[in-house]
C-alpha positions as CSV (number, residue, x, y, z in Angstrom):
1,X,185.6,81.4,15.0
2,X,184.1,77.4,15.2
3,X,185.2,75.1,17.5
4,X,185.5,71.9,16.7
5,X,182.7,69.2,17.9
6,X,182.3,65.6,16.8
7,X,180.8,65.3,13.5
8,X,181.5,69.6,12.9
9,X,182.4,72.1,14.5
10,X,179.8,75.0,16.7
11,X,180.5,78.4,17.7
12,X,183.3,79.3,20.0
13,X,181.1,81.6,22.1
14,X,177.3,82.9,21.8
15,X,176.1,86.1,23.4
16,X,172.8,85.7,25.4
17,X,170.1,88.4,24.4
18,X,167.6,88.0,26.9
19,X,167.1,87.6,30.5
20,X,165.6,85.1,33.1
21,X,164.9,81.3,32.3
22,X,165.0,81.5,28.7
23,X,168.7,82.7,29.3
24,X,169.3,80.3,31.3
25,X,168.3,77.1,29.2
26,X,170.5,78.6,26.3
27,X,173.5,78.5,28.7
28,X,172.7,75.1,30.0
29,X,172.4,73.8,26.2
30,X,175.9,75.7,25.3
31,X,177.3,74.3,28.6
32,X,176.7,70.6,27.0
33,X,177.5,71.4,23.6
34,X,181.4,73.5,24.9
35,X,180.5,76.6,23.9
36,X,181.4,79.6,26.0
37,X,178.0,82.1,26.5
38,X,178.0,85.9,27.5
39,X,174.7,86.6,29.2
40,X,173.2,90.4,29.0
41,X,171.4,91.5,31.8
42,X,170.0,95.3,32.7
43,X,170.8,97.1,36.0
44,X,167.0,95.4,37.4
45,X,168.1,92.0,36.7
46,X,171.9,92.5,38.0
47,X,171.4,90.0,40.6
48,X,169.2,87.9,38.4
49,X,171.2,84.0,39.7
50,X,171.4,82.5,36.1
51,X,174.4,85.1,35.2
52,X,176.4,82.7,37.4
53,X,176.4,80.4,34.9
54,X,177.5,82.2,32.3
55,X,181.3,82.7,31.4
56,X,180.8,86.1,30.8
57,X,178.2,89.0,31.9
58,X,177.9,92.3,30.4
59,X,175.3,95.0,31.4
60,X,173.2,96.1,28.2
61,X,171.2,98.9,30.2
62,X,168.9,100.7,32.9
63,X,165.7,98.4,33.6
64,X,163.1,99.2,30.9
65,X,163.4,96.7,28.2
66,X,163.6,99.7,25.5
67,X,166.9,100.6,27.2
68,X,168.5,97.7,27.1
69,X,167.1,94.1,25.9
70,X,165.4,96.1,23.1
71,X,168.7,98.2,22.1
72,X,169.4,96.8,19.2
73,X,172.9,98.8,19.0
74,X,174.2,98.1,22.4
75,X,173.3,94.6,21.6
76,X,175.4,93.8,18.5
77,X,178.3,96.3,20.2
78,X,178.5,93.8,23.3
79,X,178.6,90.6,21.1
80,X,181.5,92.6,18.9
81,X,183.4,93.6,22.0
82,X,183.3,89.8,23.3
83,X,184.0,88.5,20.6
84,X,181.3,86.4,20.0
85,X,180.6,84.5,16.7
86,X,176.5,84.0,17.5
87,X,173.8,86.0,19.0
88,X,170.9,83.5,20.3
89,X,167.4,85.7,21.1
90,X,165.6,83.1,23.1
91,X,161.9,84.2,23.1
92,X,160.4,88.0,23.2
93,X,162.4,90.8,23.0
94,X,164.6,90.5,19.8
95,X,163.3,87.1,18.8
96,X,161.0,87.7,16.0
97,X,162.5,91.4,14.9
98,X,163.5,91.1,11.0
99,X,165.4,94.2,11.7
100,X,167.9,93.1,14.6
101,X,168.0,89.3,12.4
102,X,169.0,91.6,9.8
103,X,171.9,94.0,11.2
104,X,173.2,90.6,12.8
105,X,174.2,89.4,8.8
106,X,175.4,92.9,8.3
107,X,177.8,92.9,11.3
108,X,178.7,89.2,10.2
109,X,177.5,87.5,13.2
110,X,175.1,84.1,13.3
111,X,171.6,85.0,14.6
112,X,170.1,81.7,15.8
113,X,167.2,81.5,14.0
114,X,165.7,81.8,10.7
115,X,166.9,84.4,7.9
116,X,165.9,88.1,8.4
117,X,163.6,87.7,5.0
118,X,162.0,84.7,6.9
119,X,161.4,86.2,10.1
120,X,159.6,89.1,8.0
121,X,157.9,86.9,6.0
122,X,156.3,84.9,8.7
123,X,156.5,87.0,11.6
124,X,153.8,89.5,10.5
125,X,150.5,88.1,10.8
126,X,148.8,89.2,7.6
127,X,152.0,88.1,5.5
128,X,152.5,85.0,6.7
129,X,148.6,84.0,6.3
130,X,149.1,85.0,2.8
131,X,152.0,82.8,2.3
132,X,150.6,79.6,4.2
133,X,147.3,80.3,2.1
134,X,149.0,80.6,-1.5
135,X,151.2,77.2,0.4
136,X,148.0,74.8,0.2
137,X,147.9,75.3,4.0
138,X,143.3,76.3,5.6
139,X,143.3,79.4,6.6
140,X,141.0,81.2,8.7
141,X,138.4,83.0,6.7
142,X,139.8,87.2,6.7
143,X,141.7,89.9,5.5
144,X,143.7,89.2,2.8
145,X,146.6,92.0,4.1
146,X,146.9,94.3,7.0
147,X,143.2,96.6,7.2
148,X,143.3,100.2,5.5
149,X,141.2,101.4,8.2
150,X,138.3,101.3,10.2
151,X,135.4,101.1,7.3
152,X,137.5,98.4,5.8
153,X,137.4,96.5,8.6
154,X,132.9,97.6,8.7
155,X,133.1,96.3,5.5
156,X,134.8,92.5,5.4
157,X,133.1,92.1,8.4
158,X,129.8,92.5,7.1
159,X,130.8,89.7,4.4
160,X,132.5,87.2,6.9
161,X,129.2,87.8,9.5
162,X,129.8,88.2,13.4
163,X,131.7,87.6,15.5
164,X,135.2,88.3,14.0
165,X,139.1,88.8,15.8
166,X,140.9,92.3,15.0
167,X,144.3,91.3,15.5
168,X,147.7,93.2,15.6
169,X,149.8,92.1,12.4
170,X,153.2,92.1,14.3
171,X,151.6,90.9,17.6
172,X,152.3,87.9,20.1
173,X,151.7,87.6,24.0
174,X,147.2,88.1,23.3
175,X,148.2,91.9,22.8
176,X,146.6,94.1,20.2
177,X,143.9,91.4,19.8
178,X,139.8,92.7,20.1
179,X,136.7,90.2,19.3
180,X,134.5,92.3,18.0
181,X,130.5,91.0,17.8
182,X,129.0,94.2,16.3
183,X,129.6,97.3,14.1
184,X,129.8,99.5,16.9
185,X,132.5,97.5,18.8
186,X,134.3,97.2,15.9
187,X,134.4,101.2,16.1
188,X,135.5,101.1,19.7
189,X,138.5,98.6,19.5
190,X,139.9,99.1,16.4
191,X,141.8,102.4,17.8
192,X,142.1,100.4,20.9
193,X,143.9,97.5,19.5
194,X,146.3,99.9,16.8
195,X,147.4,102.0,19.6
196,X,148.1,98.7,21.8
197,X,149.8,96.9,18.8
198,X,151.8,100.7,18.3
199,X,153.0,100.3,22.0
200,X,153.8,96.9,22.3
201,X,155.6,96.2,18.9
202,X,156.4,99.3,17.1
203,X,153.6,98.5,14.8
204,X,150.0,99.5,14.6
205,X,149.0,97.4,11.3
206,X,146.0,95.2,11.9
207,X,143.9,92.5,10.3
208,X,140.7,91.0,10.8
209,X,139.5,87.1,10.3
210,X,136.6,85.3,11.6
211,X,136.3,84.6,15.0
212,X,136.2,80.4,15.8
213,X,133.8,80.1,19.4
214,X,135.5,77.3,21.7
215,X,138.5,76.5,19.5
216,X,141.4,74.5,20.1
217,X,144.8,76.1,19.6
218,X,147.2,73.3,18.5
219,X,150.7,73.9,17.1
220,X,153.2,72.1,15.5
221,X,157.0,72.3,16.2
222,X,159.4,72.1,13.4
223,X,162.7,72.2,12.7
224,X,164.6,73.2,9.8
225,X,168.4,73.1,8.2
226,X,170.1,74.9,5.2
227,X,170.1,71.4,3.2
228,X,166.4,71.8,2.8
229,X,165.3,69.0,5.3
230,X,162.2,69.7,7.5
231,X,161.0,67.7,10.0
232,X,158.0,68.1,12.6
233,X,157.9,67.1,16.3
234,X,154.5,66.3,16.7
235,X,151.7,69.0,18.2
236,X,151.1,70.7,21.5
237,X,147.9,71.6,22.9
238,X,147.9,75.3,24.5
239,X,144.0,75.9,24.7
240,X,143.8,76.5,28.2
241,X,144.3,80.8,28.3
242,X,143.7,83.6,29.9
243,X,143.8,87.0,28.1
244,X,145.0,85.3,24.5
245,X,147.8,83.9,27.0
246,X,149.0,80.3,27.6
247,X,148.6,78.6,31.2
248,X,149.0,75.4,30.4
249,X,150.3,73.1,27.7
250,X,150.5,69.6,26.6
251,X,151.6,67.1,24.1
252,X,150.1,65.3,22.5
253,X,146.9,67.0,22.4
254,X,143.5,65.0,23.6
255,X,142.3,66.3,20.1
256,X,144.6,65.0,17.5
257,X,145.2,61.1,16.9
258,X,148.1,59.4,15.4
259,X,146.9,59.7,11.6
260,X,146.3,63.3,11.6
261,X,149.7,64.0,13.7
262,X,151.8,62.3,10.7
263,X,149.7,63.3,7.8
264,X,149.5,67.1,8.6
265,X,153.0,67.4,10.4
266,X,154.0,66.1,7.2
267,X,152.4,68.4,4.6
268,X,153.1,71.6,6.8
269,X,157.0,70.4,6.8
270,X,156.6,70.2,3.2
271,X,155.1,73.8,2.5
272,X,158.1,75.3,5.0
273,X,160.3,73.4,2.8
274,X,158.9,75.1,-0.5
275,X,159.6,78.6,1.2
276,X,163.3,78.1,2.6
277,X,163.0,78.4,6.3
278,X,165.8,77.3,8.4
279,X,165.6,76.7,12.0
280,X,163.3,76.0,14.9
281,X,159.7,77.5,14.1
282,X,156.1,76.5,14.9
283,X,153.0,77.2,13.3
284,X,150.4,77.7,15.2
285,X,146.2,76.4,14.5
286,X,143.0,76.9,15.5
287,X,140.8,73.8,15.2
288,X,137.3,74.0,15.3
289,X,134.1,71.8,16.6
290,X,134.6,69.9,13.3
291,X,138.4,69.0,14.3
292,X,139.3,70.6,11.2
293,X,142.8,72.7,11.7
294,X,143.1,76.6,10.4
295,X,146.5,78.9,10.3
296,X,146.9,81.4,12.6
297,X,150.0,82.3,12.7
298,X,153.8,81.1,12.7
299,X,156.6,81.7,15.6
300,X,159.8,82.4,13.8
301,X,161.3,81.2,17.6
302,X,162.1,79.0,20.1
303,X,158.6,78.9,22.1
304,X,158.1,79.4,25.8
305,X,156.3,75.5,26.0
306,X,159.2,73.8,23.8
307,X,160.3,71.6,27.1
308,X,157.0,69.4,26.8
309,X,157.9,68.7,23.0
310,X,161.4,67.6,24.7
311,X,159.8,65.4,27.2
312,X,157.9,63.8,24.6
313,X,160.4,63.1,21.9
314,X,163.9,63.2,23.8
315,X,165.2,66.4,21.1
316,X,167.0,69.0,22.5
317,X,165.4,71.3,20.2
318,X,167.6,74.5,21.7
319,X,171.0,72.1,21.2
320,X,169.6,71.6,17.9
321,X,169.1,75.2,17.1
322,X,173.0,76.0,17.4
323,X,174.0,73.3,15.3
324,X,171.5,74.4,12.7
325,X,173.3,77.9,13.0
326,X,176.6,76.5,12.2
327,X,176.0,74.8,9.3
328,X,174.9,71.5,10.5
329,X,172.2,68.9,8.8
330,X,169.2,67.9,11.0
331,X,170.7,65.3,13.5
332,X,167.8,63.1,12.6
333,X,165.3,62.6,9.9
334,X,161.3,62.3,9.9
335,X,161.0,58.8,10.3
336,X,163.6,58.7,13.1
337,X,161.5,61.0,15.5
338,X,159.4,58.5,18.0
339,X,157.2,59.9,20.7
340,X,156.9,58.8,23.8
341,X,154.2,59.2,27.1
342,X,152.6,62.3,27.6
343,X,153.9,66.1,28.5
344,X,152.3,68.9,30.8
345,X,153.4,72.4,31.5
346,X,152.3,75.0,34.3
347,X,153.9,78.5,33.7
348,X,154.2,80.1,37.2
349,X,153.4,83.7,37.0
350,X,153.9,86.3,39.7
351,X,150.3,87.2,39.5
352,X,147.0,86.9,41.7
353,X,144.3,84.4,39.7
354,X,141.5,85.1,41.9
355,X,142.3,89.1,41.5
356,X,142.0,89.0,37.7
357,X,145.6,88.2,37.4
358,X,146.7,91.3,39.4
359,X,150.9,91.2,38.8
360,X,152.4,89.9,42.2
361,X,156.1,91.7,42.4
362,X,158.0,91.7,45.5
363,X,160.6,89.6,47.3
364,X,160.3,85.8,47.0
365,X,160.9,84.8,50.9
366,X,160.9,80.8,50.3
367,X,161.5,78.9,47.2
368,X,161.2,74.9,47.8
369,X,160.6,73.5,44.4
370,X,159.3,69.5,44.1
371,X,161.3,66.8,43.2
372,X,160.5,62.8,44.0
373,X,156.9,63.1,43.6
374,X,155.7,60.2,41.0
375,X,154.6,58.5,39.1
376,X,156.4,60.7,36.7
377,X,159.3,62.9,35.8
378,X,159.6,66.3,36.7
379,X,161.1,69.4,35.3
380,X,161.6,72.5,36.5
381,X,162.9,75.7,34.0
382,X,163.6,78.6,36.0
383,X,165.6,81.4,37.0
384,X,164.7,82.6,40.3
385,X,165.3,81.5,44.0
386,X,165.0,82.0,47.8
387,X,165.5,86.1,48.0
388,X,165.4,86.9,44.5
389,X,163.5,90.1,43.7
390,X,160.8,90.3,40.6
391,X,161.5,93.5,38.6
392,X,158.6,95.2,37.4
393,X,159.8,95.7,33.6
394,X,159.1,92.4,32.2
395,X,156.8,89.3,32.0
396,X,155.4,88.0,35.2
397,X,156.9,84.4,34.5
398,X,159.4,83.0,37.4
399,X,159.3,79.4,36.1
400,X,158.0,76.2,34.4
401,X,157.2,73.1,35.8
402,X,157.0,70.1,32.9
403,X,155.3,66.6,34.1
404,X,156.1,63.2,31.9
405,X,154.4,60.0,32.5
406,X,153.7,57.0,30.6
407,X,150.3,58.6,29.8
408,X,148.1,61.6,29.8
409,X,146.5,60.4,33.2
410,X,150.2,59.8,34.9
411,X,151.1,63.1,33.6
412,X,148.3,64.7,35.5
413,X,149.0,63.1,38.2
414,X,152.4,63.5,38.8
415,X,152.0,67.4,37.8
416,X,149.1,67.4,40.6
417,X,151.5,66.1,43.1
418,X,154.6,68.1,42.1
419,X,152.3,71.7,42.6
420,X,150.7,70.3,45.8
421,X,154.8,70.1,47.1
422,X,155.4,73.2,45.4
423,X,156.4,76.6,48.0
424,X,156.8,79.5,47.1
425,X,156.5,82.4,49.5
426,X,155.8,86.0,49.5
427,X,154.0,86.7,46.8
428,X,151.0,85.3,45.0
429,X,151.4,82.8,42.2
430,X,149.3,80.9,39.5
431,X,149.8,77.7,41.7
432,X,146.3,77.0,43.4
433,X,144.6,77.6,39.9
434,X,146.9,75.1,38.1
435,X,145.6,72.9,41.0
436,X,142.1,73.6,40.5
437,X,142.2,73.5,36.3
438,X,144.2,69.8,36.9
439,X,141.6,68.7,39.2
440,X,138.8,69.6,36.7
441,X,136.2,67.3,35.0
442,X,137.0,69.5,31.9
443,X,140.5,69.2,31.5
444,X,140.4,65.8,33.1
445,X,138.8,64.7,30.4
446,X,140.6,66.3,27.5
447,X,137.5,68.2,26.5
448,X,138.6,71.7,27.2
449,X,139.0,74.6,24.6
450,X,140.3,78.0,24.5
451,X,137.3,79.6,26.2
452,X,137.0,77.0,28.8
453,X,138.7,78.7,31.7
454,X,136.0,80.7,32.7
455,X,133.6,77.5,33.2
456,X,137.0,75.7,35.0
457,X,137.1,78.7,37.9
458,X,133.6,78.0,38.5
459,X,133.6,74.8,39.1
């Protein structure tokens, strides 16, 4: 059933499969759109406070993800049972699984995002570089499929020249990923990384391409409907990591200029076009000390760092991902997408920095998040609050602060300020090192790249 909205009509009511603050931005975006939400949550995340803002709850399971946010069957039962029209996945879990997209069309209901054939297509590694390649877009010098084995990995090595990445074809979050710099480590991880990639996605397939020192990881957020229009909200910057995982993100990036923002948003719109995606999706590029931009991979998802795209262009790109679902053109077209000041994100883990990012669960005793501090806007996406407990079954994330000013400088500044007002007690958090990366000549400069966190602690 579609209720009726101005200009169309969106889904009565949307079950919620995820947890947290992903879960809790889909319900605020349903909220403003009228449609009712069901939220899932497993017996760990029972007194998790965004289920208070859904219409609905439903428990999918005991804590571990596997026994419920990963149960595919208990999944589609609850959305049957409530009547739901629409499944949204959010990010992780059953966001990128051609499988669950799949059985959703079977069982008749709208999974918000692309088509199961696209989410296949583009959500493994080795298939998706293949497609981009035979699409006109670079591509990073490797495997042309997922590796036989170990000696076929010995072997295109030897041809590409050290160092080079062995990567998990069906991987995301830095796991199942091993730089290798010689034969013999080559030997070591490749076991390491399949049995890593097995664990973490149900699939031990990996491919190799040639490791870029000190690149830039930029990525480009599009969007797509089923009239074949494609449009691209400019780049974000996510260089600064830790483990193959983001800490911090921004848009625009230091690295890209105006000319090279419109000319390749364009063409990579244009080669999604030619393959029939639908939906939010960003492809993701590694750019090297010659500013020239390689294909890594594509996110067949909303992204954790969407909200500085947001800040940037004024899109509500997860309102925009409903509509998509129910049949709805693009509510704007290329030329009417305008950018505006500069966007930073801070994810907030539960971890330790200064302990090699030892997790940090336990009982958050104080939870006093900024809010006047200037010269900017603030943001803050979370789920958590005074007294809430982390679980120990999923990510370590507890929020996302998102700084706007009128520029890249303002933006720091205001982001600075917000962190320095920022408490949270009880446990440890990546606070003090967002202070310390913000306060840094490196990324103060815009000069940073994906290696460059190392040099920034030292400092």
């Amino acid at each position: 059933m579609l209720k009726s909205l101005k200009g169309g009509t969106v889904f009565k009511r949307i079950l919620i499969a995820n947890r947290g603050e992903v879960a809790g931005r889909i319900i605020k975006a349903c909220k403003e759109l009228g449609v009712e939400t069901v939220a899932l949550y497993s017996t760990a995340d029972q007194l998790s406070p965004h289920l208070l803002e859904a219409d609905e709850t439903l428990c999918i399971g005991p804590g571990p993800s596997s026994q419920s946010y990963l149960n595919k069957e208990a999944i589609l039962q609850a959305a049957l049972n409530s009547e739901c029209q629409a499944i949204h996945p959010g990010f992780g879990f059953m966001a990128e699984d051609p499988l669950f997209a799949y059985m959703c069309e079977q069982q008749k209901l709208t999974f918000i995002g692309p088509s199961a054939h696209s989410v296949r297509l583009m959500g493994n590694k080795s298939l998706a570089k293949q497609t981009m390649k035979q699409a006109g877009v670079p591509t990073i010098p490797g495997s042309d499929g997922n590796l036989k084995d170990v000696d076929e990995a010995l072997r295109l090595a030897r041809e590409l020249g050290y160092p080079v990445l062995l990567k998990a074809t069906a991987g995301g979050g830095g796991k199942g990923i091993r730089p290798c710099r010689s034969e013999d480590e080559i030997k070591t991880n490749f076991p390491q990384a399949s049995i890593e990639a097995e664990k973490a996605f149900g699939n031990a397939a990996l491919y190799l391409e040639k490791l870029i020192s000190n690149g830039r990881h930029i990525e480009f957020q599009l969007m797509a409907d089923s009239f074949g229009s494609v449009i691209h909200l400019g780049e974000r910057e996510c260089s600064i990591q830790r483990k193959n995982q983001k800490l911090i993100e921004e848009s625009p990036s230091p690295a890209v200029d105006s000319e090279k923002r419109d000319t390749f948003g364009r063409e990579i719109a244009e080669s999604i076009s030619r393959i029939g995606y639908l939906n939010a999706g960003t492809i993701e590029f590694l750019m090297d000390e010659n500013q020239d931009l390689y294909f890594m991979e594509m996110n067949t998802r909303l992204q954790v760092e969407h909200p500085v795209t947001e800040m940037t262009t004024g899109f509500d790109i997860v309102k925009e991902q409903i509509r998509i679902a129910a049949n709805h053109p693009l509510s704007i077209r290329q030329d009417d997408v305008t950018f505006s000041g500069h966007a930073i994100e801070c994810r907030i883990n539960a971890e330790d920095p200064y302990n090699n990012f030892a997790p940090s669960p336990g009982k958050i005793t104080g939870f006093d998040p900024p809010f006047d501090v200037g010269p900017g806007k603030i943001r803050l996406d979370t789920h958590v609050k005074e007294g809430y407990e982390i679980p120990s079954f999923y990510d370590s994330m507890i929020c996302k602060i998102i700084a706007h000013g009128e520029d890249r400088q303002a933006a720091i500044k205001t982001m600075g300020n917000a962190l320095k007002e920022f408490k949270i007690e009880g446990i440890k958090t990546t606070i003090p090192l967002h202070i310390q990366i913000l306060k840094s000549k490196i990324f103060g400069e815009g000069n940073y790249h994906n290696n460059s966190l190392p040099g920034i602690m030292e400092e």
